[in-house]
C-alpha positions as CSV (number, residue, x, y, z in Angstrom):
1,X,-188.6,9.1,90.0
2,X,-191.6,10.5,87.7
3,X,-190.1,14.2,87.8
4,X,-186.3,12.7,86.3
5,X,-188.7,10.7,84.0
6,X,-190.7,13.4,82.6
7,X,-188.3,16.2,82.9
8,X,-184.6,15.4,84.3
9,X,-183.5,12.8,81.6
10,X,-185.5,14.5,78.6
11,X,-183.4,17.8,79.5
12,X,-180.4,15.8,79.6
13,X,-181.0,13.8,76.6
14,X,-181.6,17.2,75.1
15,X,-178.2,18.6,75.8
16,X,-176.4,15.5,75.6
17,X,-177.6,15.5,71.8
18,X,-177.7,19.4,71.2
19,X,-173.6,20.1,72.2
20,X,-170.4,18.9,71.0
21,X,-169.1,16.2,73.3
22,X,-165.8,18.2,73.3
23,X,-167.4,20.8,75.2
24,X,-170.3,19.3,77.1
25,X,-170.5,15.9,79.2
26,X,-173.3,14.7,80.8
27,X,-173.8,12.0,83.1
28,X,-176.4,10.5,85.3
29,X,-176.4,9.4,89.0
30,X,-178.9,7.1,89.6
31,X,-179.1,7.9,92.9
32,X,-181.7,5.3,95.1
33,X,-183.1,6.9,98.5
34,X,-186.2,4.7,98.8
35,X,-187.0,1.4,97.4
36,X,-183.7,-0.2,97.3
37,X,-184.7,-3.7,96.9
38,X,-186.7,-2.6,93.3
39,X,-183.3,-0.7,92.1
40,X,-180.8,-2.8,91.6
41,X,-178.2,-2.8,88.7
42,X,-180.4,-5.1,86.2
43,X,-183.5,-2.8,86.6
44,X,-181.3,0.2,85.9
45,X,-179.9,-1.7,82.7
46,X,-183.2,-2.3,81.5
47,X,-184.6,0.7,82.5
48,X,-181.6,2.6,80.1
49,X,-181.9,0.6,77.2
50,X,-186.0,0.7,77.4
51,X,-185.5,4.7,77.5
52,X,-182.6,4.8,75.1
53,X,-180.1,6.8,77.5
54,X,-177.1,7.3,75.3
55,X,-175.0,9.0,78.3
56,X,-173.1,7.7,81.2
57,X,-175.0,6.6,84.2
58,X,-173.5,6.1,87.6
59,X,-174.6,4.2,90.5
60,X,-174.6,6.4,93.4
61,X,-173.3,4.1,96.5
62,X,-175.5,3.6,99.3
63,X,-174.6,5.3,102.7
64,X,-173.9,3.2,106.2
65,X,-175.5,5.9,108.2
66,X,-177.9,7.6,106.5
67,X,-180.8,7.4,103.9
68,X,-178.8,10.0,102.0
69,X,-176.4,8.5,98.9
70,X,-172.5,9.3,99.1
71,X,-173.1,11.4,95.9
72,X,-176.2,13.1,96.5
73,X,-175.0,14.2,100.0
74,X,-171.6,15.4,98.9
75,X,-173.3,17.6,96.4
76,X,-175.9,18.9,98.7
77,X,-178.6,17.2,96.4
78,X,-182.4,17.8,98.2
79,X,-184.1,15.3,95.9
80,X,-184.3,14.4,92.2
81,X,-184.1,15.6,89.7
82,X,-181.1,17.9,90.2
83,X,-179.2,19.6,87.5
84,X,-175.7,20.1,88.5
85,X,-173.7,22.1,85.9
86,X,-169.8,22.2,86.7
87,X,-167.2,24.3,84.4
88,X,-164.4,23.3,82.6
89,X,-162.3,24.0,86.1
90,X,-164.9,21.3,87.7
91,X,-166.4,23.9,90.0
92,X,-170.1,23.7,90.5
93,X,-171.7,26.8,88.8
94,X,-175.1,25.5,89.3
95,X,-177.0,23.3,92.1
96,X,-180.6,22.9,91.2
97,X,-183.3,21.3,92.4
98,X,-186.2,20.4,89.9
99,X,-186.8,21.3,87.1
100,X,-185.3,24.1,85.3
101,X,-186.7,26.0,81.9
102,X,-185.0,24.2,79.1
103,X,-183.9,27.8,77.6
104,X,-182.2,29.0,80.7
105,X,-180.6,25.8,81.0
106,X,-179.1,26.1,77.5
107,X,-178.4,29.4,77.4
108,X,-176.2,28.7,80.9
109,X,-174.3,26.0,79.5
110,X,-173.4,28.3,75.8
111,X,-172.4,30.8,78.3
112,X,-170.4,28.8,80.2
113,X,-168.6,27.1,76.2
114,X,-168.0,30.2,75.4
115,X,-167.0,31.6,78.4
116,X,-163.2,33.1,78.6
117,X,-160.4,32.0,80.4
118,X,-160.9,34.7,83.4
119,X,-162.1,32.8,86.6
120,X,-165.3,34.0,87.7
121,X,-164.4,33.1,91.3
122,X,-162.4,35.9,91.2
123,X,-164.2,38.5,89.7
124,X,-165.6,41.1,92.3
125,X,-169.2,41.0,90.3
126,X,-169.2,36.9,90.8
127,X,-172.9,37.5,92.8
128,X,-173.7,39.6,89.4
129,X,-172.6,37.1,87.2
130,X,-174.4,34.1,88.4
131,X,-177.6,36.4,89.1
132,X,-180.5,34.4,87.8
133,X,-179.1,31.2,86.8
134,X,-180.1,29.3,90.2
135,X,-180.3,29.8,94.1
136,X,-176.9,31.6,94.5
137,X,-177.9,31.1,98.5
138,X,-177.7,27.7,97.8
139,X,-175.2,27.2,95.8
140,X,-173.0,29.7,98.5
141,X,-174.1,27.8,101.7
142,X,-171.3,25.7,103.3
143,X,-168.1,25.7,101.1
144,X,-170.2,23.7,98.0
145,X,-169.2,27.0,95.6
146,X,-165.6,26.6,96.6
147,X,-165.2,22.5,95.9
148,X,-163.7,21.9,92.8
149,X,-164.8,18.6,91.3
150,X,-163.3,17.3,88.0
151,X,-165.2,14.4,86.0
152,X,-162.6,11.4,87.2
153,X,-162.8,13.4,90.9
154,X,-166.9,12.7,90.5
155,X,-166.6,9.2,89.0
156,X,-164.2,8.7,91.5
157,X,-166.7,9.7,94.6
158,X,-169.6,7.4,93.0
């Protein structure tokens, strides 16, 4: 989509190359909701190495019943691009639709390396501590804040 060209995959090629691997993964979901027939596996190929994508990229599995991918509707996704930022416990800390300032992006995820051991989920200022970094409404709606998802639970569901 033009937005994940112009913003979503700069921003991730940006953090992909700015943190330690040991700290920060990223991966892509290439995630088709229109134009199936044009997006198959080859044009995804080409379409990486043309753009030099040096991360992971999934394909996101189409659905029987809906327009919706498995992947994108399990995370609640409204469109692309989405940034979805998960701790080291594999609990989604951020859902966001669109594009997100580059700084508030990077300051999240240096937070959330450096953050301690407490659990956040736990803490009685949790509403407090995520203020700012995203639609807390969405991110509370249905049980998405409570899901844990680890990165072999997420390749897994791909």
């Amino acid at each position: 989509c033009p937005g994940c060209v112009s913003h979503g995959l700069p921003q991730a090629m940006a953090i992909h190359d700015t943190f330690p691997a040991a700290d920060v993964a990223v991966i892509g979901i290439h995630s088709v909701f229109e134009h199936h027939n044009a997006m198959t596996p080859v044009a995804l190929e080409a379409f990486l190495y043309e753009y030099r994508i040096r991360f992971p990229v999934a394909v996101d599995r189409l659905s029987t019943t809906s327009n919706i991918p498995h992947t994108m509707e399990a995370f609640g996704m409204r469109g692309t691009p989405t940034l979805i930022i998960l701790d080291r416990q594999g609990r989604i800390r951020l859902n966001h639709f669109s594009r997100m300032d580059d700084l508030r992006v990077g300051a999240m995820i240096g937070q959330l390396v450096n953050e301690a051991a407490t659990d956040p989920y736990n803490n009685q200022n949790w509403e407090q501590y995520v203020a700012g970094w995203g639609d807390f409404n969405a991110m509370q709606s249905g049980s998405v804040e409570k899901q844990r998802w680890s990165r072999s639970t997420t390749a897994k569901a791909i």
